[in-house]
PLY file of the C-alpha trace (Angstrom):
ply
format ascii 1.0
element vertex 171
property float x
property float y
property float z
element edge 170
property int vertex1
property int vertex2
end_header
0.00 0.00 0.00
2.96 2.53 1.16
4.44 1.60 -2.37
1.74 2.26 -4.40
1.17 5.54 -2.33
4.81 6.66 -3.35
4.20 5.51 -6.96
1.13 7.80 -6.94
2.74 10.30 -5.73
6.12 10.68 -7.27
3.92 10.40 -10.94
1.28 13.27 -9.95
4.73 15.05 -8.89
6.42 14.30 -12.44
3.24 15.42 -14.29
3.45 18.69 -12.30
6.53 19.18 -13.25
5.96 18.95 -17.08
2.85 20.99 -17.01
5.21 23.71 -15.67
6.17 26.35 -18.39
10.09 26.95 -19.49
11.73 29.84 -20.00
14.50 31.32 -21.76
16.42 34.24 -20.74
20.04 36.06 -21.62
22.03 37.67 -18.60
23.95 40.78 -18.75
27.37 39.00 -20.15
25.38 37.61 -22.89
24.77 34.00 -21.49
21.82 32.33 -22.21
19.86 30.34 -19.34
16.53 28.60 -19.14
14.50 27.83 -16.33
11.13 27.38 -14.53
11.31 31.12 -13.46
13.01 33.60 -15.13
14.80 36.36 -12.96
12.59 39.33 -12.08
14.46 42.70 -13.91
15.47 40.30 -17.11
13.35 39.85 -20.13
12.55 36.30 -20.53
10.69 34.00 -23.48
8.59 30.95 -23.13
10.08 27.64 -24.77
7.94 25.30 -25.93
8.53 21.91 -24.74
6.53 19.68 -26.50
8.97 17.54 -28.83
8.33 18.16 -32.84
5.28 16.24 -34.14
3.49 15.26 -30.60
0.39 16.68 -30.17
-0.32 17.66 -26.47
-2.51 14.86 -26.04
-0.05 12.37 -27.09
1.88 9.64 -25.18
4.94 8.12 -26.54
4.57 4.59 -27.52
7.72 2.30 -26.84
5.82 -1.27 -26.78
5.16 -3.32 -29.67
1.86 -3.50 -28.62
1.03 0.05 -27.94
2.58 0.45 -31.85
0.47 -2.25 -32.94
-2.53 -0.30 -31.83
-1.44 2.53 -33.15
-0.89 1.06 -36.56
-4.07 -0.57 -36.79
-5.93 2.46 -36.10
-3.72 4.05 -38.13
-4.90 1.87 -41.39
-8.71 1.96 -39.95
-8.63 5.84 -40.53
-7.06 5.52 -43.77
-9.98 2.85 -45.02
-12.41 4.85 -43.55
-10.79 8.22 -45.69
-10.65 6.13 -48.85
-14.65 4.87 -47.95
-15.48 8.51 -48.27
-13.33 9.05 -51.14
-14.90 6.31 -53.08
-18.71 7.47 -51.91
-18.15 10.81 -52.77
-16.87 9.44 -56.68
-19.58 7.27 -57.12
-22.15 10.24 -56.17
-20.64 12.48 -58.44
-20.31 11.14 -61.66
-17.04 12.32 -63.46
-17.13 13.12 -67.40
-14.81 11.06 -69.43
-11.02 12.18 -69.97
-10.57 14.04 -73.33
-7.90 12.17 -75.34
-7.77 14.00 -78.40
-5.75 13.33 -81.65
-2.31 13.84 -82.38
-1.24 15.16 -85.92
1.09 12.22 -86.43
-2.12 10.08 -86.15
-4.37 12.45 -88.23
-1.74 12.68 -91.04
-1.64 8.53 -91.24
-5.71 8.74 -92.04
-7.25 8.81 -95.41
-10.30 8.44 -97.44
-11.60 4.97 -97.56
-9.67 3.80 -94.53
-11.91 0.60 -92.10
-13.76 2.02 -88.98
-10.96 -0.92 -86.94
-8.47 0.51 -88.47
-9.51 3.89 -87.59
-10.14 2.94 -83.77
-6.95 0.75 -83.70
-4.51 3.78 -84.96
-6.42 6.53 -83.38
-8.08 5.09 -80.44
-11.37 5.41 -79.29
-13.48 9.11 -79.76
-14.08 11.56 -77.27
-17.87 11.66 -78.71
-19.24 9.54 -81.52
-22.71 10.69 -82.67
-25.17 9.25 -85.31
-26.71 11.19 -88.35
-29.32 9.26 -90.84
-30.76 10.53 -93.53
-32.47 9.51 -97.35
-28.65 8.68 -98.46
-27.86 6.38 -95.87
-26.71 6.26 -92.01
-23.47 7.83 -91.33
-21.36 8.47 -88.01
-19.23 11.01 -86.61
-16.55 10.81 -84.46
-14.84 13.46 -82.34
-12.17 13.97 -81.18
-11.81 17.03 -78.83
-8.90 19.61 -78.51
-6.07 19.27 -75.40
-3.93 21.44 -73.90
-1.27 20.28 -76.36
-3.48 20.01 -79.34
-5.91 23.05 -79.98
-7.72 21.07 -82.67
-11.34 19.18 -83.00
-11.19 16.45 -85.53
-13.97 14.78 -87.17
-13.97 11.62 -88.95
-17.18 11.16 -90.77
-17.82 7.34 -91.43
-20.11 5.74 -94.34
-20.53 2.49 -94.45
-17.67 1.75 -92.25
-15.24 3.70 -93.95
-13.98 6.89 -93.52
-15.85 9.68 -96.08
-14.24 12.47 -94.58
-11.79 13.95 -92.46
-12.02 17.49 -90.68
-9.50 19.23 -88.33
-11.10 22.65 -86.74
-8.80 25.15 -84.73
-11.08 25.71 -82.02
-9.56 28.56 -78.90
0 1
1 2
2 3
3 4
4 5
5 6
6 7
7 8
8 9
9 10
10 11
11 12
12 13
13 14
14 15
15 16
16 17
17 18
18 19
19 20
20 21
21 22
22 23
23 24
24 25
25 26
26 27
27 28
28 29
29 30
30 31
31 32
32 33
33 34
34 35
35 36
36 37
37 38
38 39
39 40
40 41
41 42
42 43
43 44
44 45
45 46
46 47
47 48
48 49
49 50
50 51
51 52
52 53
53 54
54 55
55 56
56 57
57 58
58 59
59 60
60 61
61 62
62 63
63 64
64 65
65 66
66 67
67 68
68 69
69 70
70 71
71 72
72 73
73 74
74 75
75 76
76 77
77 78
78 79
79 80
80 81
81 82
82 83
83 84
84 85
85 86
86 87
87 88
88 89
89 90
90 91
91 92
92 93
93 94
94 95
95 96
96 97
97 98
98 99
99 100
100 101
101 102
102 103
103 104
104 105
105 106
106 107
107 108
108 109
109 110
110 111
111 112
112 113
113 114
114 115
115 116
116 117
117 118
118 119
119 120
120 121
121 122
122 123
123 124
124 125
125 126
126 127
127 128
128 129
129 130
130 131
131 132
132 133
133 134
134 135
135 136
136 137
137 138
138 139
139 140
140 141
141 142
142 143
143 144
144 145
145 146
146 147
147 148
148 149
149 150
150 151
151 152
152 153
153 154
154 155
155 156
156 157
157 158
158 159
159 160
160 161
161 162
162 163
163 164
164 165
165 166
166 167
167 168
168 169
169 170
């Protein structure tokens, strides 16, 4: 009982002790002092004590266990993050990434060229869009402008093969 009444004490002492603030101070020669309590006719600043990257509210871990636990709730928050992530995606629905065409690619098309062959050197369209008429069903596809290429390009299809080929400067 004594013991435990010492241990008690002496850890309410030590947790006195570090709730105590620090501060720094320079005396008249120039040297620098710290301290609980500063001298009374000498400026003095606080010092921060808490070690970098401890909250307050932290204690330091040193058992494998206590790391354990910390890892493990360490990975629950990060599921839990990427949960949200993932619920926020699927409730707003994101448009498509523009791919464009490059003018290597456009240069290598021509007139009378397969609808596969089209797809296969130029990839799938940004848009593809569906026109019939009295002379037949025909398709469009588009290709929208990037950052590094400025141009629309649309490959009208007949048939399934190309009719015509149009590249637009658009700003």
């Amino acid at each position: 009982m004594l013991r435990a009444g010492l241990l008690l004490f002496a850890t309410l002492c030590c947790i006195a002790a570090a709730a105590q603030p620090a501060y720094k101070w320079v005396d008249e020669r120039g040297g620098v002092h710290y301290g609980e309590k500063p001298p009374a006719n000498v400026r003095a600043t606080p010092v921060d004590t808490q070690p970098y990257g401890v909250e307050s509210g932290d204690t330091e871990c040193h058992t494998i266990r206590c790391q354990s636990e910390r890892l493990e709730a360490d990975k629950r928050r990060q599921a839990e993050q990427e949960e949200r992530e993932a619920r926020l995606q699927a409730v707003t629905p994101q448009a498509p990434a523009v791919r464009g065409m490059d003018f290597n690619t456009y240069i290598r098309l021509e007139r009378g060229m397969s609808e596969g062959e089209l797809l296969q050197r130029a990839g799938p369209p940004d848009y593809a869009a569906l026109d019939s008429s009295i002379y037949g069903v025909k398709k469009s596809f588009y290709y929208y402008p990037t950052a590094a290429n400025p141009y629309t390009t649309i490959v009208t299809m007949a048939g399934g093969r190309i009719l015509n080929l149009e590249r637009v400067k658009k700003f």
